[in-house]
C-alpha positions as a printed Julia matrix, in Angstrom:
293×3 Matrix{Float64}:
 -125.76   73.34  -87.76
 -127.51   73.29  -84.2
 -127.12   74.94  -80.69
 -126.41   71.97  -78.77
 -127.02   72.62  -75.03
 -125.42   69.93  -71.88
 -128.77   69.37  -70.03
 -128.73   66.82  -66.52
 -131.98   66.75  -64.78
 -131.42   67.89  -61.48
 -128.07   69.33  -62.35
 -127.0    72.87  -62.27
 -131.15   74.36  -62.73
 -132.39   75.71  -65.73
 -129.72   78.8   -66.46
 -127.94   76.92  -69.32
 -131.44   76.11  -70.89
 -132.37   79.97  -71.25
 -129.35   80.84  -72.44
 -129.29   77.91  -74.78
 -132.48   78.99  -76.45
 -132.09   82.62  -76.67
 -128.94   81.23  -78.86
 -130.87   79.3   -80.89
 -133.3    81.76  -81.63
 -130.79   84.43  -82.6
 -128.6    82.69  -84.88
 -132.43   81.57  -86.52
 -131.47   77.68  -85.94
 -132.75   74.23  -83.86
 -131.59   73.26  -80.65
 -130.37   70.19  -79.04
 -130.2    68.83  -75.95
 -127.64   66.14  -74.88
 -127.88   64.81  -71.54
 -124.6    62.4   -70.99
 -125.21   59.31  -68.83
 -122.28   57.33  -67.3
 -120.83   54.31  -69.15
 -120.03   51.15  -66.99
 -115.95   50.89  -66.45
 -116.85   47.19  -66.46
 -116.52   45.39  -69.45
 -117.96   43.02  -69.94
 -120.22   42.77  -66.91
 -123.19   40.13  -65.73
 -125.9    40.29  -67.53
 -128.62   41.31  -64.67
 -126.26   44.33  -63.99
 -126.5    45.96  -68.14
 -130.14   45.21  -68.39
 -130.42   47.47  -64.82
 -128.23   50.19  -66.15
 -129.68   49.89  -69.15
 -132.9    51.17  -67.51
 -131.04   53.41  -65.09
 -129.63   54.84  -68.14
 -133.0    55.32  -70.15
 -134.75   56.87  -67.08
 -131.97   59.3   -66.48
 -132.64   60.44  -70.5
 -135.98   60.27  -69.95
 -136.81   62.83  -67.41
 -134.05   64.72  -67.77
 -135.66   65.24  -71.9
 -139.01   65.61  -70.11
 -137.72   68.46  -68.13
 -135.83   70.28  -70.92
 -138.99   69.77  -72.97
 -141.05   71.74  -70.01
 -138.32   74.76  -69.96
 -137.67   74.96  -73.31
 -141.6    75.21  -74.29
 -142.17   77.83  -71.25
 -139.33   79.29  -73.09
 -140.07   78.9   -76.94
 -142.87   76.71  -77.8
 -142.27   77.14  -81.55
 -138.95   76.27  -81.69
 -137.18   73.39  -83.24
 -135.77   71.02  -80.48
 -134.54   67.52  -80.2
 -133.48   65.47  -77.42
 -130.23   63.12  -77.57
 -128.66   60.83  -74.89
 -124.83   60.05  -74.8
 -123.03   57.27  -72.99
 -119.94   58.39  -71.79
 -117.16   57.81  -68.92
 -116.56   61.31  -68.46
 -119.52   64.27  -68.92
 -117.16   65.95  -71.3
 -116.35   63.37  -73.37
 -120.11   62.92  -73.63
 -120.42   66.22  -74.68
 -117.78   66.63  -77.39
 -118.89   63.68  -79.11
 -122.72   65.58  -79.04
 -120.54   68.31  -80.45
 -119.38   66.07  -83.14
 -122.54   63.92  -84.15
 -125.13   66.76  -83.72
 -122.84   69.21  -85.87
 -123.18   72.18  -83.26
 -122.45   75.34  -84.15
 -122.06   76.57  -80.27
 -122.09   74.43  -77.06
 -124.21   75.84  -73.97
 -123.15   75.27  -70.36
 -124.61   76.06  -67.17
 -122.61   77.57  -64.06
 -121.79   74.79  -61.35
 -124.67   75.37  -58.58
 -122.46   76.15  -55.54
 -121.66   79.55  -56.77
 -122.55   83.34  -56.74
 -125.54   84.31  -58.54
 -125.28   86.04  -61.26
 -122.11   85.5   -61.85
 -120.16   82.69  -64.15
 -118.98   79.81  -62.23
 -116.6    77.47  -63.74
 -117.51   73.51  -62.79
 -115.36   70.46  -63.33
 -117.15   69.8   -66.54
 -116.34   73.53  -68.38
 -112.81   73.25  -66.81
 -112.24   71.04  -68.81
 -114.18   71.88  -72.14
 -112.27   75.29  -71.96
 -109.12   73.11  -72.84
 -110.94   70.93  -75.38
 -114.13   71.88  -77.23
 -113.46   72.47  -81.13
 -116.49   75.01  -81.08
 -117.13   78.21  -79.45
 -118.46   77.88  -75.71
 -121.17   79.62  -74.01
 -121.45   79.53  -70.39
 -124.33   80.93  -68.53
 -124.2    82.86  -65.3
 -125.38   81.02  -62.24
 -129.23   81.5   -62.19
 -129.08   83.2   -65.65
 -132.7    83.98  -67.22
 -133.4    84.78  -70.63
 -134.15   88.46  -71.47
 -137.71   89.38  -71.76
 -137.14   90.75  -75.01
 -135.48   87.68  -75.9
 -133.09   90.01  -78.48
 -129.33   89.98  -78.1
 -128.88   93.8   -77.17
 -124.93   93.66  -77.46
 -121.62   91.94  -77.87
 -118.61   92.7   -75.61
 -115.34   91.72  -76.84
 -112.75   91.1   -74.38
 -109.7    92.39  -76.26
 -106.09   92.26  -74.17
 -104.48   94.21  -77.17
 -102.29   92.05  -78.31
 -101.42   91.46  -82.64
 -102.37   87.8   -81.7
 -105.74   88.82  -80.18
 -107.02   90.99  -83.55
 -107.73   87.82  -85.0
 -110.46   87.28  -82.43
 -111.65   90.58  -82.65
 -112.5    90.49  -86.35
 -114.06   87.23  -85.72
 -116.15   89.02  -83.28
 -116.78   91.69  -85.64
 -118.07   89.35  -88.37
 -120.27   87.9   -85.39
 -122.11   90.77  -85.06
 -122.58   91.67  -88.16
 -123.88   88.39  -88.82
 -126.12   89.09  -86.18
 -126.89   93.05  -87.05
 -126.1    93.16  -83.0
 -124.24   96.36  -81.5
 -120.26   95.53  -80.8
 -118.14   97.33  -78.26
 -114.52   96.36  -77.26
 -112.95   96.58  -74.31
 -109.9    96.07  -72.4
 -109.09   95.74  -69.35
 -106.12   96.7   -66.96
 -105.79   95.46  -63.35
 -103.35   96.02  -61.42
 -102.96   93.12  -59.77
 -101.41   91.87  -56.44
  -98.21   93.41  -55.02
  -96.65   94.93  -58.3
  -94.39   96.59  -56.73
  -92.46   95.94  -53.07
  -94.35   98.74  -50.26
  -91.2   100.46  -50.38
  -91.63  101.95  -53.67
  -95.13  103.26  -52.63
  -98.79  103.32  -54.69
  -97.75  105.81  -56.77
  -95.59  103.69  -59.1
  -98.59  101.24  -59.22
 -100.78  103.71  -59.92
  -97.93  105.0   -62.87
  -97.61  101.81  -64.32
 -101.55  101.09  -64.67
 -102.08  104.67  -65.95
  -99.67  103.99  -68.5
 -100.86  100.37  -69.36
 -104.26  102.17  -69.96
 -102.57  104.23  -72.46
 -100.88  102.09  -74.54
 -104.16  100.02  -74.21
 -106.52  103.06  -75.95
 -103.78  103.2   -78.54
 -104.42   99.45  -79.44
 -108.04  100.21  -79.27
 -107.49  102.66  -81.83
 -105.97  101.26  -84.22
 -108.18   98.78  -84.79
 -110.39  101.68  -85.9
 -107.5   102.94  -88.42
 -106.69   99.51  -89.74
 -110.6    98.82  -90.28
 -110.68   95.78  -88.01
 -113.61   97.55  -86.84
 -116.47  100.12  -87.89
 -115.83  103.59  -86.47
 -119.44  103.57  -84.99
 -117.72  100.51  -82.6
 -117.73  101.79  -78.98
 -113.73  101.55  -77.44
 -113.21  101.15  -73.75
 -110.22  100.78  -71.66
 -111.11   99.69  -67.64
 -108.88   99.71  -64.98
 -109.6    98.48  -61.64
 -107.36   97.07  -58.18
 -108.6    93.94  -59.39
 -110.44   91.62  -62.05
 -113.8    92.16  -59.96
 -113.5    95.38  -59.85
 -112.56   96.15  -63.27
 -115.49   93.86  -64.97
 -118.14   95.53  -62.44
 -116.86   99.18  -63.41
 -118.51   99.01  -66.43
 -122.26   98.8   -67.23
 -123.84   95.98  -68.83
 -126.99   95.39  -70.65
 -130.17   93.31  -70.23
 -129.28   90.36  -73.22
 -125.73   91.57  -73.46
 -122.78   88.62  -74.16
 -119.0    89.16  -73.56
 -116.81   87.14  -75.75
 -113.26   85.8   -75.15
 -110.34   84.67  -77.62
 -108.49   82.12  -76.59
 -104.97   80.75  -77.7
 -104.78   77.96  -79.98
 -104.81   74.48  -77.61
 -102.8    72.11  -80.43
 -102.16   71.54  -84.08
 -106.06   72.22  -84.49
 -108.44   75.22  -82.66
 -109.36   74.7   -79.85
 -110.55   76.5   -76.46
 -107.6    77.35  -74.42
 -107.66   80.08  -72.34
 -105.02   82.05  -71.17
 -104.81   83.33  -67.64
 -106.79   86.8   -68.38
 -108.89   84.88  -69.88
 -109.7    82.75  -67.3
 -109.92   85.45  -64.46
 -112.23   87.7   -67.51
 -114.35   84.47  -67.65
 -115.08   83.98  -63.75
 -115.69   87.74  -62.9
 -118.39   88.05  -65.95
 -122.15   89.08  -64.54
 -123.16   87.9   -68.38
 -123.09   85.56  -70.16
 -119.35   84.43  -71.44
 -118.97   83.0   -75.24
 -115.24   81.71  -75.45
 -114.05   81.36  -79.06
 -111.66   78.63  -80.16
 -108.06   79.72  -80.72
């Protein structure tokens, strides 16, 4: 098994690189970078025109390997990296058949580039992995760097409190044990646009959201009293007026990752995320891991 990290030279900077190796490092395996390069639609085409895409195609690999090679030994010079090129019509496809040949045990994104710093910005190419990828997802903030420390100071889990979403929070669990990494849970209630008609007034938002938040800590807790999770687990329940608000009420550490459940996408698991999901996902200032369904 291998963190395999989507790497373009000139694409999207270094952020998915970072995160990519601070991965590797902490679940003590190698690293691989796939950079996809377009496949001709024509086929077949004269023969002048493969043996110039051909070397398109190679020089695209090559510096965007050379590049990845520069971060990644700023980075980590001792670790275990290897460099891969995939044909592909679409960057996606590309990347899912890394996923499949290289055996990864996480893919790494970048943000898209014409975002907000520091926050997670969702390009055409994770669009459409979040419907699609078999394994779980990372996706670094825009302009992410790793953590000095380089450690993984905590794991976030995202938990709606639904029966369908303890699943994902035991797989979270067993994550961090795994990784001997702090785990907190948290859920969060928003309270959304226009939930009531202006004749009714605030107050019945402000009702309905206190008593979401209720019936949220009670879900919290019982994953303490069903032993879904260790009582030393830290539960939080965040409300906010909206989904930027709520995920900036809280504090967040330096090397801290929030992860995501997602909602089975077929007759296998896959990444498919629900609409909380999705607006969790955009809003995070860390790193998001999105677990298959």
């Amino acid at each position: 098994m291998t963190v395999v990290v989507g790497y373009l030279a000139g694409k999207g900077g270094a952020s998915a690189l970072h995160l990519a190796v601070g991965a590797a490092r902490t679940l003590n395996t190698s690293l691989a970078v796939a950079t996809v390069v377009p496949r001709p639609w024509l086929n077949p085409s004269p023969a002048r025109v493969d043996a110039e895409y051909a070397e398109y195609a190679a020089q695209l690999a090559a510096s965007s390997a050379e590049q990845a090679r520069q971060h990644v030994s700023a980075l980590d010079d001792r670790l275990d990296v290897s460099f891969h090129k995939f044909a592909h019509r679409s960057v996606s496809g590309g990347l899912l058949n890394a996923v499949d040949e290289l055996g990864a045990e996480v893919l790494v994104l970048g943000s898209a580039s014409d975002g907000q710093l520091g926050q997670v910005v969702v390009g055409s190419t994770a669009d459409r992995l979040l419907h699609s990828c078999p394994v779980p997802l990372a996706i670094s903030p825009h302009g992410y760097r790793r953590p000095k420390s380089g450690a993984l100071a905590r794991i976030t889990c995202a938990y709606p409190g639904s029966p369908e979403a303890v699943a994902v929070v035991q797989q979270v669990t067993d994550l961090s044990r795994r990784l001997d990494t702090p785990l907190r849970v948290v859920t969060f209630a928003v309270r959304g646009r226009n939930m009531y008609p202006p004749t009714v007034g605030l107050h019945a938002e402000d009702a309905i959201l206190q008593e979401w938040a209720k019936q949220a800590q009670q879900a919290l807790t019982r994953l303490k009293d069903e032993k879904i999770i260790g009582d030393g687990v830290e539960l939080l329940v965040v409300t906010g007026n909206d989904w930027s608000e709520a995920l900036d009420a809280i504090d967040w550490l330096e090397g801290e990752i929030l992860a995501i459940g997602t909602s089975p996408g077929g007759a296998v698991a896959r990444v498919f995320l629900g609409s909380h999901g999705s607006k969790i996902l955009r809003h995070s200032p860390v790193p998001v891991l999105v677990l298959p369904g």
